[in-house]
FIKETI-158767 format. One record per residue: residue number from 1; residue in one letter; y, z, x of N, C-alpha, C in turn. Coordinates in Angstrom, 2 decimals, decimal comma. Atoms other than C-alpha are relative to their C-alpha. Last residue first. Example, Ala and Ser with C-alpha at 12.3 -4.5 7.8 and 13.67 -1.06 7.14 Angstrom:
BEGIN
<pt seq="2" type="s" n_c2="-1,19" n_c3="-0,06" n_c1="-0,82" ca_c2="-1,06" ca_c3="7,14" ca_c1="13,67" c_c2="1,09" c_c3="0,73" c_c1="-0,77"/>
<pt seq="1" type="a" n_c2="-1,19" n_c3="0,00" n_c1="0,89" ca_c2="-4,50" ca_c3="7,80" ca_c1="12,30" c_c2="1,20" c_c3="0,00" c_c1="0,90"/>
//
This chain:
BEGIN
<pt seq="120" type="x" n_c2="0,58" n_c3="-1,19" n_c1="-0,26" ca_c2="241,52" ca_c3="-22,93" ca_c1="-78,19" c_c2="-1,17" c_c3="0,38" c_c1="0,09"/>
<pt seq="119" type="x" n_c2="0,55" n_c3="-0,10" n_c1="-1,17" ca_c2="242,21" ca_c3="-26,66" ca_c1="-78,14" c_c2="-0,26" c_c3="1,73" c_c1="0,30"/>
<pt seq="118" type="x" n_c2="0,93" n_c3="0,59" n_c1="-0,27" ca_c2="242,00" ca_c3="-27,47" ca_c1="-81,68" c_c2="-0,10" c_c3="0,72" c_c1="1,75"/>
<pt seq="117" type="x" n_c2="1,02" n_c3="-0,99" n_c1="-0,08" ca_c2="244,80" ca_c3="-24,67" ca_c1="-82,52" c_c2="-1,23" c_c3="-0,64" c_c1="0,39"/>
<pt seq="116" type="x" n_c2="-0,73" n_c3="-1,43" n_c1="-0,73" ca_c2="248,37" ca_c3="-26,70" ca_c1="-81,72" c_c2="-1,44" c_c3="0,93" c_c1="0,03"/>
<pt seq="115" type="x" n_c2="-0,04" n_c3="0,13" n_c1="-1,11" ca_c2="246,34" ca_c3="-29,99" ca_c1="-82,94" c_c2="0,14" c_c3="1,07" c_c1="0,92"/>
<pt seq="114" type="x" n_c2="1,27" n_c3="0,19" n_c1="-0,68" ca_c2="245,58" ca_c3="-28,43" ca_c1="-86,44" c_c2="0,26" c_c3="-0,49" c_c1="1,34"/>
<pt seq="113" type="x" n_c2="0,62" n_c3="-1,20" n_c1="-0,01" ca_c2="248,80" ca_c3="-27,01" ca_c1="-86,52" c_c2="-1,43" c_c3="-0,24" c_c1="0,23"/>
<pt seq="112" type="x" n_c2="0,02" n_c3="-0,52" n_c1="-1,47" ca_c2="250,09" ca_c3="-30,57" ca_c1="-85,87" c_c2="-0,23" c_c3="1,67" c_c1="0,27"/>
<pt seq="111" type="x" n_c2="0,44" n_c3="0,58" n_c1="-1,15" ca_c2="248,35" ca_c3="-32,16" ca_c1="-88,51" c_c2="0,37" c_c3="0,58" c_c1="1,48"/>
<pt seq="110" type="x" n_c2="2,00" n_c3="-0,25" n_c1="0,36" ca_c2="248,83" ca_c3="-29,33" ca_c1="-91,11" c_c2="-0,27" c_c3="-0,63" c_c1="0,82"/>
<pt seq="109" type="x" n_c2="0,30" n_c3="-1,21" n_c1="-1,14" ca_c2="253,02" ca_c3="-30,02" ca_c1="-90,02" c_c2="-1,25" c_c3="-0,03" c_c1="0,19"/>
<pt seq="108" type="x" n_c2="-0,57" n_c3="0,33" n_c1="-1,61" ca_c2="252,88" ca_c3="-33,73" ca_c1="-90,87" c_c2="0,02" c_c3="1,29" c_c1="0,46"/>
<pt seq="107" type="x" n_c2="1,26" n_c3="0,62" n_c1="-0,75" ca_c2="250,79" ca_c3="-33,33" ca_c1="-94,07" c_c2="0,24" c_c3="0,28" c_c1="1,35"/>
<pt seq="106" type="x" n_c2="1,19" n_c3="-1,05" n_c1="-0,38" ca_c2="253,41" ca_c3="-30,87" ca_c1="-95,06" c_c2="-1,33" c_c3="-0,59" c_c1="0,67"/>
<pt seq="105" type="x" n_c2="-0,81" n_c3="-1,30" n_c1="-1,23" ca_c2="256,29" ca_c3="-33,17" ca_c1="-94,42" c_c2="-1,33" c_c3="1,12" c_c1="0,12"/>
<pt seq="104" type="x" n_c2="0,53" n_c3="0,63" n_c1="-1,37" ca_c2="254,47" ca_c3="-36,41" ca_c1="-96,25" c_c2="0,59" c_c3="1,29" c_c1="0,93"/>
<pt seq="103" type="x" n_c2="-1,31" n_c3="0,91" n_c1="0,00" ca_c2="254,36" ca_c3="-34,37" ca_c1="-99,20" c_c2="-0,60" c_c3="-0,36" c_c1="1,59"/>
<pt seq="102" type="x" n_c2="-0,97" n_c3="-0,71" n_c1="-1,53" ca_c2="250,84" ca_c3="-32,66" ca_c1="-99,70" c_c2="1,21" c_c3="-0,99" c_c1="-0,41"/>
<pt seq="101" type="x" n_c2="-0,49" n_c3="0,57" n_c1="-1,22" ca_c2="249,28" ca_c3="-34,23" ca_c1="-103,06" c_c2="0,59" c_c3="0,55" c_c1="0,69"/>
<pt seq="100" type="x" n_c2="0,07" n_c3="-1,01" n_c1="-1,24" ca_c2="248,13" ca_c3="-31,79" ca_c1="-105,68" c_c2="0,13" c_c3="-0,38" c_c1="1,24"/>
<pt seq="99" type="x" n_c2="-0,81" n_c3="-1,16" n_c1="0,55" ca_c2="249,61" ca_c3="-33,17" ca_c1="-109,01" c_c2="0,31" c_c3="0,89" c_c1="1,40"/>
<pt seq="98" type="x" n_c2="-1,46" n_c3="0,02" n_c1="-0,33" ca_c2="248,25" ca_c3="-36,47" ca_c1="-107,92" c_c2="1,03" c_c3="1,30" c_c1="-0,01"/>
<pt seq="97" type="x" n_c2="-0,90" n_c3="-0,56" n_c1="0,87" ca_c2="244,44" ca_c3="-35,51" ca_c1="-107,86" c_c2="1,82" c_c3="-0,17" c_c1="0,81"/>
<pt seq="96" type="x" n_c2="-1,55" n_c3="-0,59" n_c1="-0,10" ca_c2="242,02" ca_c3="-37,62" ca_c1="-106,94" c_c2="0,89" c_c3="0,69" c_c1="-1,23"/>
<pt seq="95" type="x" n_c2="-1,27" n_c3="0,17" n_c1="0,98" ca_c2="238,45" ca_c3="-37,80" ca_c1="-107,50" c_c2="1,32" c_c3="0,34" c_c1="0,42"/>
<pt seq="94" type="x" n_c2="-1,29" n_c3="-1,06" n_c1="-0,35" ca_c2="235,97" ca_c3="-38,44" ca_c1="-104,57" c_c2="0,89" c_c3="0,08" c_c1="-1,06"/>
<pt seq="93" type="x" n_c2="-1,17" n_c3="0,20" n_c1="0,09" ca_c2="232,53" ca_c3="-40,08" ca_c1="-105,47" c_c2="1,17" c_c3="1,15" c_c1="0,05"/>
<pt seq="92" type="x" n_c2="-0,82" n_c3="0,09" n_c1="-0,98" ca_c2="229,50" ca_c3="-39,04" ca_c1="-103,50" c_c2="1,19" c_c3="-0,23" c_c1="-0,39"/>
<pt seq="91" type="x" n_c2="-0,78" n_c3="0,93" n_c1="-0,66" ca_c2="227,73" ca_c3="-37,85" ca_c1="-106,57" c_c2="1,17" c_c3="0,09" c_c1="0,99"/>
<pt seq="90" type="x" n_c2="-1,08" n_c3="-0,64" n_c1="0,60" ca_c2="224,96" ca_c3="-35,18" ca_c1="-106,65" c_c2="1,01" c_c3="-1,32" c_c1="0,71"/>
<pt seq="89" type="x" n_c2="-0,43" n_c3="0,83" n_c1="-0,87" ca_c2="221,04" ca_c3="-35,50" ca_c1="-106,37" c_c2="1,77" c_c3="-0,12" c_c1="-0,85"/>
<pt seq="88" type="x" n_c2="-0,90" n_c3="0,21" n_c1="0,63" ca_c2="219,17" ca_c3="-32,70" ca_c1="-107,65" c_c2="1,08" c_c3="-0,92" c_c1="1,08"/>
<pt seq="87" type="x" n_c2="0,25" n_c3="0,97" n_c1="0,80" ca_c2="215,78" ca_c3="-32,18" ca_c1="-105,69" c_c2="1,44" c_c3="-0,66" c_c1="-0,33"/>
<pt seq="86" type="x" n_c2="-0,10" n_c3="1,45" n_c1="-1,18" ca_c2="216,84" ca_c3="-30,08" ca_c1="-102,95" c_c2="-0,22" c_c3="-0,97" c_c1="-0,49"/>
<pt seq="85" type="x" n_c2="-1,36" n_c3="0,69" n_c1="-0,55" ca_c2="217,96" ca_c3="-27,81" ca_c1="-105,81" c_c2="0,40" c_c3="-1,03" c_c1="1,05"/>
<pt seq="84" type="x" n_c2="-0,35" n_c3="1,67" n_c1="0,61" ca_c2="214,31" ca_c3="-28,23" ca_c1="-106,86" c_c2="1,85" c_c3="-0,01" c_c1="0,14"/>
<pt seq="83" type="x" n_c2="0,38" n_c3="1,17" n_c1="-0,41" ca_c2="213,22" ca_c3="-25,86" ca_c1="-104,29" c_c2="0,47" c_c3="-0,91" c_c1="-0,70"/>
<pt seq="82" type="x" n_c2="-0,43" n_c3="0,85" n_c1="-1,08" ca_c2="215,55" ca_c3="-23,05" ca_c1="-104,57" c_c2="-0,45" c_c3="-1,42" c_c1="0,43"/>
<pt seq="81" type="x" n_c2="0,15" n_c3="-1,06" n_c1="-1,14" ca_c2="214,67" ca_c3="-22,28" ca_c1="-107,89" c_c2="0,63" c_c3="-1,02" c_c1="1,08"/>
<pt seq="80" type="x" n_c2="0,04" n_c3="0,67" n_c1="-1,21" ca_c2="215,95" ca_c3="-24,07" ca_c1="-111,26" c_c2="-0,04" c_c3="1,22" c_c1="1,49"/>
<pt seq="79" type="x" n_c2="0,17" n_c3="-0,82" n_c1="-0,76" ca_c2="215,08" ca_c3="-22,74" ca_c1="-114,94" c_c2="-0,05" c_c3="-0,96" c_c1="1,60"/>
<pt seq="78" type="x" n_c2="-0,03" n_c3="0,53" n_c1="-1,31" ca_c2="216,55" ca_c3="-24,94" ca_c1="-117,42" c_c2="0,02" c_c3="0,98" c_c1="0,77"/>
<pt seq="77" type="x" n_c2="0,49" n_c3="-0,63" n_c1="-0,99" ca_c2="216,08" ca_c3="-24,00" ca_c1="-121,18" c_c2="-0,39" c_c3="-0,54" c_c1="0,85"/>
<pt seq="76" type="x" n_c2="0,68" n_c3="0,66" n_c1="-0,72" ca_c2="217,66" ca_c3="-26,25" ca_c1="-124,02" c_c2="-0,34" c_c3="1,03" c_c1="1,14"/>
<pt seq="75" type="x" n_c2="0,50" n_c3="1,57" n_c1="0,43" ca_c2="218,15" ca_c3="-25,96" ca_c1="-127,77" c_c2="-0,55" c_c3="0,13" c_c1="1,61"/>
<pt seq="74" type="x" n_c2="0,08" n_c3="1,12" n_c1="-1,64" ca_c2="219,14" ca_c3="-22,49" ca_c1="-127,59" c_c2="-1,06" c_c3="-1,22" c_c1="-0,60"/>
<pt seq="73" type="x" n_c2="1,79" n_c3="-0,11" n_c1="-0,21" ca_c2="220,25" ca_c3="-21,52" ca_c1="-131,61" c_c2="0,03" c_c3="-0,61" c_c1="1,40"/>
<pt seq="72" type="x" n_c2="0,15" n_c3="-1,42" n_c1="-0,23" ca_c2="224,49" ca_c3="-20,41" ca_c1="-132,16" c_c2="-1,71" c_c3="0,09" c_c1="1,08"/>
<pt seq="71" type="x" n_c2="0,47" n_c3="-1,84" n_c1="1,02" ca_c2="224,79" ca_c3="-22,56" ca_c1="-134,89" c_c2="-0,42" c_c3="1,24" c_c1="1,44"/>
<pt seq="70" type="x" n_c2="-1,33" n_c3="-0,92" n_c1="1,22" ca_c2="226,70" ca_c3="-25,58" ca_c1="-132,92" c_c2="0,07" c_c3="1,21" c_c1="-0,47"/>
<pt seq="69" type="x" n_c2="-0,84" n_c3="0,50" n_c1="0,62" ca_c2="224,00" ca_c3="-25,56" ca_c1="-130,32" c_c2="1,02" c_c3="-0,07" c_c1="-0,63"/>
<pt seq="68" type="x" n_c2="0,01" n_c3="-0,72" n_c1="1,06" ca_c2="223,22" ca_c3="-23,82" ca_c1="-127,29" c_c2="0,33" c_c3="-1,05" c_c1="-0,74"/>
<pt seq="67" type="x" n_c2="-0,87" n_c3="0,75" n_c1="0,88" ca_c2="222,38" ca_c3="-24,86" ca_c1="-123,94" c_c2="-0,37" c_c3="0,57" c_c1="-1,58"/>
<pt seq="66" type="x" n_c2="0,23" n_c3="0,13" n_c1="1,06" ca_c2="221,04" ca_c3="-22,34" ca_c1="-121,17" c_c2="0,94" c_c3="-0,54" c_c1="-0,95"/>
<pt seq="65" type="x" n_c2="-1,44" n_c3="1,17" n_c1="0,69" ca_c2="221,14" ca_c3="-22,89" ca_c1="-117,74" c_c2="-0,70" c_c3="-0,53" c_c1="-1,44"/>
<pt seq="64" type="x" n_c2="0,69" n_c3="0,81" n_c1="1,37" ca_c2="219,20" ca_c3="-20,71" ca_c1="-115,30" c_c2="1,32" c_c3="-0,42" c_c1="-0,81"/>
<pt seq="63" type="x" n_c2="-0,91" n_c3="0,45" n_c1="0,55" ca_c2="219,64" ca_c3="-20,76" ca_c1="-111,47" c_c2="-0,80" c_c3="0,03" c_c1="-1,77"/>
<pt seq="62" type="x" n_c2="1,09" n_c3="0,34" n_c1="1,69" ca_c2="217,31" ca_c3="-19,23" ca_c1="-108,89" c_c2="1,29" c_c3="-0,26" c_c1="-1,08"/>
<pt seq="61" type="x" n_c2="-1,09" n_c3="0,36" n_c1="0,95" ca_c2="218,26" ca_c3="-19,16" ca_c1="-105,36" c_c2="0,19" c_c3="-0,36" c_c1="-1,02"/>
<pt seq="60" type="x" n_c2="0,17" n_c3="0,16" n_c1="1,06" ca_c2="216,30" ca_c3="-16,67" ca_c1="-102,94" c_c2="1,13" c_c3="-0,60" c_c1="-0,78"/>
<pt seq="59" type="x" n_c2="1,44" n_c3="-0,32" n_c1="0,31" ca_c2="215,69" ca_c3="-15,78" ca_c1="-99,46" c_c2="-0,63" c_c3="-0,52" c_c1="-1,28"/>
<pt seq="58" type="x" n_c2="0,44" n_c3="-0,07" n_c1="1,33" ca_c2="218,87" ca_c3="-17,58" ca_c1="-98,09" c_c2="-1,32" c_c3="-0,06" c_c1="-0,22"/>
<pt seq="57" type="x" n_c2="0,95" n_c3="0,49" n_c1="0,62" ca_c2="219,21" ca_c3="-16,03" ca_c1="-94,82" c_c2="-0,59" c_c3="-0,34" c_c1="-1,04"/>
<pt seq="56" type="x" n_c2="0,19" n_c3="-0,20" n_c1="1,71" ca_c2="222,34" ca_c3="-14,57" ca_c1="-93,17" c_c2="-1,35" c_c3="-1,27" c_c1="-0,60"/>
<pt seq="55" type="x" n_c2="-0,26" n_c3="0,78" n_c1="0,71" ca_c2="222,11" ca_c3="-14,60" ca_c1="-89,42" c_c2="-0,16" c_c3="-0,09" c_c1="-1,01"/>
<pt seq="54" type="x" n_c2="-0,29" n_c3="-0,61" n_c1="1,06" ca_c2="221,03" ca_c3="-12,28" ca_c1="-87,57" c_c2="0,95" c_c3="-0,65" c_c1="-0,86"/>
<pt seq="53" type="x" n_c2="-1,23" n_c3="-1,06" n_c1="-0,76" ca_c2="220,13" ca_c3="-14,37" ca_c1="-84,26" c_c2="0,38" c_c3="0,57" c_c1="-1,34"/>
<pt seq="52" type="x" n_c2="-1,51" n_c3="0,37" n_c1="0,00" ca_c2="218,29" ca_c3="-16,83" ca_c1="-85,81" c_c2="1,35" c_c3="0,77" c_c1="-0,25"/>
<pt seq="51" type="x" n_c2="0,02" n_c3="1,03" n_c1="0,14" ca_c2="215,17" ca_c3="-16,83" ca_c1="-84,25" c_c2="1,24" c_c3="-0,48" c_c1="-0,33"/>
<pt seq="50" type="x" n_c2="-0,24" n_c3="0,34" n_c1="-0,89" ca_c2="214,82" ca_c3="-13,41" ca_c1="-84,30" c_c2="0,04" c_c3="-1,04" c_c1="0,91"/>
<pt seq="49" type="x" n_c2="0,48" n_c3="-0,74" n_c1="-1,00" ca_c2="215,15" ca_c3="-12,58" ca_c1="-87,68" c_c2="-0,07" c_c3="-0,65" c_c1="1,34"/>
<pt seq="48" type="x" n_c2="0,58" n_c3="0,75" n_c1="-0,83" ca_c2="217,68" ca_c3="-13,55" ca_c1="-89,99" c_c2="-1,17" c_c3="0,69" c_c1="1,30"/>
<pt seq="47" type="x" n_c2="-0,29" n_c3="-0,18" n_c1="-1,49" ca_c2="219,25" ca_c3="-10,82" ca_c1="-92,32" c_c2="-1,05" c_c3="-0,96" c_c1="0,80"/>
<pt seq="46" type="x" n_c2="0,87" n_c3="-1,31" n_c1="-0,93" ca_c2="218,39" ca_c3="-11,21" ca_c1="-95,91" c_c2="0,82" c_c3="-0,39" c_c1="1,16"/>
<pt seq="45" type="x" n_c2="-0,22" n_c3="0,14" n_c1="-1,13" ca_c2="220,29" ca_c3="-12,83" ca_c1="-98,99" c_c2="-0,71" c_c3="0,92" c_c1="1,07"/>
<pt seq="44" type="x" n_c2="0,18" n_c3="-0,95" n_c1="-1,32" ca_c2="219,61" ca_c3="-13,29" ca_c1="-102,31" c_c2="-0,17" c_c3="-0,41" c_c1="1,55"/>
<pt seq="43" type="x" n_c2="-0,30" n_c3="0,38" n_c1="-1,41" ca_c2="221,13" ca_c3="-15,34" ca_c1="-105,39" c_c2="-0,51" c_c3="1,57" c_c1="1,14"/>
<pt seq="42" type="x" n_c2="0,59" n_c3="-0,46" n_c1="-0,34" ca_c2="220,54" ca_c3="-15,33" ca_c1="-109,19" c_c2="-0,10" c_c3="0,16" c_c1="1,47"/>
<pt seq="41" type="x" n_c2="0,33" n_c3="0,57" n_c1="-1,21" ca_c2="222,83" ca_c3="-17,43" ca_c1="-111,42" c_c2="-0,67" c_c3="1,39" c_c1="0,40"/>
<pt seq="40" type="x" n_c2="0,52" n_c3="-1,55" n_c1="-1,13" ca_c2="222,97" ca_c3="-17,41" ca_c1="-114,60" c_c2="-0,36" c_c3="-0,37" c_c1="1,22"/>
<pt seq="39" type="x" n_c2="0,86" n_c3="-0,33" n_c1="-0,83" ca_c2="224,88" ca_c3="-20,33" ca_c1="-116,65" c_c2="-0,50" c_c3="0,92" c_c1="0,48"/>
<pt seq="38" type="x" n_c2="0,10" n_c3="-1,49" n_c1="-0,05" ca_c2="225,60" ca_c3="-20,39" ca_c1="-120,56" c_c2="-0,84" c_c3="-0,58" c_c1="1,93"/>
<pt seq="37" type="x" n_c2="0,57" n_c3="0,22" n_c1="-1,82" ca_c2="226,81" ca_c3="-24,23" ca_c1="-121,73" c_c2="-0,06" c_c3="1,44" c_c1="0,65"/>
<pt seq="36" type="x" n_c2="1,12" n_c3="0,15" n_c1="0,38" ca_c2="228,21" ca_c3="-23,92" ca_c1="-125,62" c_c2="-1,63" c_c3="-0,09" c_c1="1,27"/>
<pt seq="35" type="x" n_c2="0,14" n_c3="-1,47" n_c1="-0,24" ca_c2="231,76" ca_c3="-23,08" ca_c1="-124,15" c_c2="-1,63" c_c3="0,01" c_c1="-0,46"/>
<pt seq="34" type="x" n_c2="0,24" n_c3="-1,08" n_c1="0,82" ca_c2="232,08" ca_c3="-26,76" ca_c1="-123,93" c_c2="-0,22" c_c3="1,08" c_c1="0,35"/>
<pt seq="33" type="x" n_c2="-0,45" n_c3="0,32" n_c1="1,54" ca_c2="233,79" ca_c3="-28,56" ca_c1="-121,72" c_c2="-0,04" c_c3="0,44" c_c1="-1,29"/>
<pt seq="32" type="x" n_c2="-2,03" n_c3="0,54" n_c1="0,01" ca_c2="234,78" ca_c3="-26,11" ca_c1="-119,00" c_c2="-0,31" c_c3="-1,26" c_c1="-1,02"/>
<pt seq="31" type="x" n_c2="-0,17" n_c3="1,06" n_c1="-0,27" ca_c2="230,54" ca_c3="-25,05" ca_c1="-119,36" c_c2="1,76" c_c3="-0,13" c_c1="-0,13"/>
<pt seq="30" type="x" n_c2="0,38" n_c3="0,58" n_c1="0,94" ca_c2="229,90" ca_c3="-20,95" ca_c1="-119,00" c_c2="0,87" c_c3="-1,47" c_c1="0,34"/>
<pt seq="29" type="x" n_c2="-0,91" n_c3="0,90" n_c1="-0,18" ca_c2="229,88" ca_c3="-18,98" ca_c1="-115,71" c_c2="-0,33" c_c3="-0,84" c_c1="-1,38"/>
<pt seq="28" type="x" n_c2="-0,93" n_c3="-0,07" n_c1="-1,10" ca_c2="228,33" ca_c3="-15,38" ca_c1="-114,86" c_c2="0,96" c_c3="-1,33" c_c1="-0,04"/>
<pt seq="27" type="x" n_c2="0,16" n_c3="1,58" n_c1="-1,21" ca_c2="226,86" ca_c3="-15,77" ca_c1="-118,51" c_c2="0,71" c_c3="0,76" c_c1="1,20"/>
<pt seq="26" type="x" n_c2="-0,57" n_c3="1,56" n_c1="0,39" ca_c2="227,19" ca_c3="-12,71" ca_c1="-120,70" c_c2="-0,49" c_c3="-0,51" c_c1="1,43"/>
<pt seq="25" type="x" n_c2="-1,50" n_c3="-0,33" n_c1="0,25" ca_c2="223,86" ca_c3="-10,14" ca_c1="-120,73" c_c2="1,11" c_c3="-0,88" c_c1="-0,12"/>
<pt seq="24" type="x" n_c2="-0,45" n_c3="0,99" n_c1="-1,53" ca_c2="220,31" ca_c3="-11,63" ca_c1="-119,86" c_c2="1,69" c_c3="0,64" c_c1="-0,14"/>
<pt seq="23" type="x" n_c2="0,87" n_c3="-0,31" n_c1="-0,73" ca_c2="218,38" ca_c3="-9,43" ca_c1="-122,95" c_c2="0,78" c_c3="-0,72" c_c1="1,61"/>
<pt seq="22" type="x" n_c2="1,09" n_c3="-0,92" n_c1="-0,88" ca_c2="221,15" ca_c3="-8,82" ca_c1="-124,90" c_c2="-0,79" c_c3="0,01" c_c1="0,80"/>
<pt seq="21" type="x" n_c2="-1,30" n_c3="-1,33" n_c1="0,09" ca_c2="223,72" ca_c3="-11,41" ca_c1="-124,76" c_c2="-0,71" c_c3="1,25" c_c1="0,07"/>
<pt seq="20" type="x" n_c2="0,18" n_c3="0,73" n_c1="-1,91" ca_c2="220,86" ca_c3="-14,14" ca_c1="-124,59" c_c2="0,58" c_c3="1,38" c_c1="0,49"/>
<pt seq="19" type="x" n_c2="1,13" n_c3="-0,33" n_c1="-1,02" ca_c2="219,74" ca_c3="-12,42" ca_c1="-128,36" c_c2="0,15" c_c3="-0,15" c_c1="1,76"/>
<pt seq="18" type="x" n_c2="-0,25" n_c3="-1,27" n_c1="-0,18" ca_c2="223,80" ca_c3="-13,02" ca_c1="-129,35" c_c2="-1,92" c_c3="1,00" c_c1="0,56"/>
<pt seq="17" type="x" n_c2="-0,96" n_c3="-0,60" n_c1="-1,28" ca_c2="223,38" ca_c3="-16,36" ca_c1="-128,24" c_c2="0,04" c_c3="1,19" c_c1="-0,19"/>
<pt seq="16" type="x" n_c2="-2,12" n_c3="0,44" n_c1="0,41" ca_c2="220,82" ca_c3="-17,24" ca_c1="-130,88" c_c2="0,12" c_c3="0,74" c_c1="1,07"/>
<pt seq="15" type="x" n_c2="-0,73" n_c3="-0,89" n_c1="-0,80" ca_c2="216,60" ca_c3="-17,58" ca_c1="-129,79" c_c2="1,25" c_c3="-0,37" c_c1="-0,07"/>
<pt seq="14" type="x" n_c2="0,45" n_c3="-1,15" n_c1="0,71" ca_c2="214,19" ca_c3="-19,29" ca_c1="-132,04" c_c2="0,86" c_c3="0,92" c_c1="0,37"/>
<pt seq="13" type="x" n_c2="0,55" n_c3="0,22" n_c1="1,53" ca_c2="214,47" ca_c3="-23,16" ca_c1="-131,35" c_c2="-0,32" c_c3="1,41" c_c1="-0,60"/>
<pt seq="12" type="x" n_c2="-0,78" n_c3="1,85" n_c1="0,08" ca_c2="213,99" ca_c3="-22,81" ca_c1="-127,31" c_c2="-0,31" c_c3="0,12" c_c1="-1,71"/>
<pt seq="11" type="x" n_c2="0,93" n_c3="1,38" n_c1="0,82" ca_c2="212,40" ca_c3="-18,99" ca_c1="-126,85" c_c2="0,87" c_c3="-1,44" c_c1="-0,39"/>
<pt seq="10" type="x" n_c2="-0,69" n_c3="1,06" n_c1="1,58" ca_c2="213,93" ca_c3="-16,73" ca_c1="-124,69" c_c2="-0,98" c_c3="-1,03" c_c1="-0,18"/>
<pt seq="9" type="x" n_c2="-0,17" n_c3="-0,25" n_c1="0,83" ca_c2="211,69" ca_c3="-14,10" ca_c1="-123,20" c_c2="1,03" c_c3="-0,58" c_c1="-0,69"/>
<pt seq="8" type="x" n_c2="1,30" n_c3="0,46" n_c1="0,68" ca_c2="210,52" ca_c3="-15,90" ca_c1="-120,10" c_c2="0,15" c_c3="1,01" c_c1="-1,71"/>
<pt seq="7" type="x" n_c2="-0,27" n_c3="1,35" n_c1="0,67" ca_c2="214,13" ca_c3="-16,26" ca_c1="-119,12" c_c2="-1,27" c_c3="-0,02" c_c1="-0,83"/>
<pt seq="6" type="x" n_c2="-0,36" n_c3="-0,17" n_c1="0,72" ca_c2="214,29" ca_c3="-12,06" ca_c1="-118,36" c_c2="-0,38" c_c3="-1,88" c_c1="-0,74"/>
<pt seq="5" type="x" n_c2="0,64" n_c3="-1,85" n_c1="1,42" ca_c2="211,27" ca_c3="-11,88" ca_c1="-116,28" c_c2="0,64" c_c3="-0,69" c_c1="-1,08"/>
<pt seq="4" type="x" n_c2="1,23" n_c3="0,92" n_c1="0,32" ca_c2="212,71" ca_c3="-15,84" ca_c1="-113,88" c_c2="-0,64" c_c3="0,96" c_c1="-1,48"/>
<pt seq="3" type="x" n_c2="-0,26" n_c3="0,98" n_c1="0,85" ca_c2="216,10" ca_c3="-13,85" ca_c1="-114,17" c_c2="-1,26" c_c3="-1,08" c_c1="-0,24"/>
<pt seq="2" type="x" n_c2="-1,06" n_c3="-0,56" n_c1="0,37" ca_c2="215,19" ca_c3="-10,40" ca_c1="-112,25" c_c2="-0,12" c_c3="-1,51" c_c1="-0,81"/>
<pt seq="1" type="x" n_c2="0,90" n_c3="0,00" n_c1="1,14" ca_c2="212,40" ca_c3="-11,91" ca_c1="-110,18" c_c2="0,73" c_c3="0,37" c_c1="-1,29"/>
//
């Protein structure tokens, strides 16, 4: 309840970053293009009950995601709970990266370390 409380006191068009900064404190993660991108995240966990053997249990996963403009003012307020993350649909494409290619020697051990430990 903790970030659903605090979101209902920003206002869209009335509220600067240094208001977010007080009442929600800094971001836990802001945007890698712009710095103008403020996320919060919100996350709880319980113990499973007897069904699934004690097992960690997401109880709660609440996301907010506030956009700012040039001056400072929120333009956009996005409150997401656990349910509409089943909503959000996310692409299958793979990007490569050349920088971080194995050599063909490390592929070739990683394959046979995975073999050497598959059968345990």
């Amino acid at each position: 309840m903790f970030l659903e409380n605090r979101s209902k006191k920003l206002y869209v068009n009335k509220t600067n970053s240094n208001d977010v900064l007080k009442i929600m404190g800094s971001p836990q993660i802001t945007s890698i293009t712009d710095k103008k991108t403020w996320f919060y995240v919100e996350r709880t966990l319980s113990k499973g009950k007897l069904h699934r053997l004690g097992k960690n249990v997401l109880k709660k996963n609440n996301v907010l995601v506030l956009e700012f403009n040039k001056f400072g003012i929120l333009e956009n307020k996005v409150f997401l709970n656990k349910e509409d993350r089943k909503k959000l649909a996310f692409s299958k494409d793979i990007t490569t990266n050349e920088i971080s290619q194995k050599s063909f020697i490390a592929k070739f051990l990683s394959s046979i370390r995975e073999k050497m430990y598959s059968n345990r």
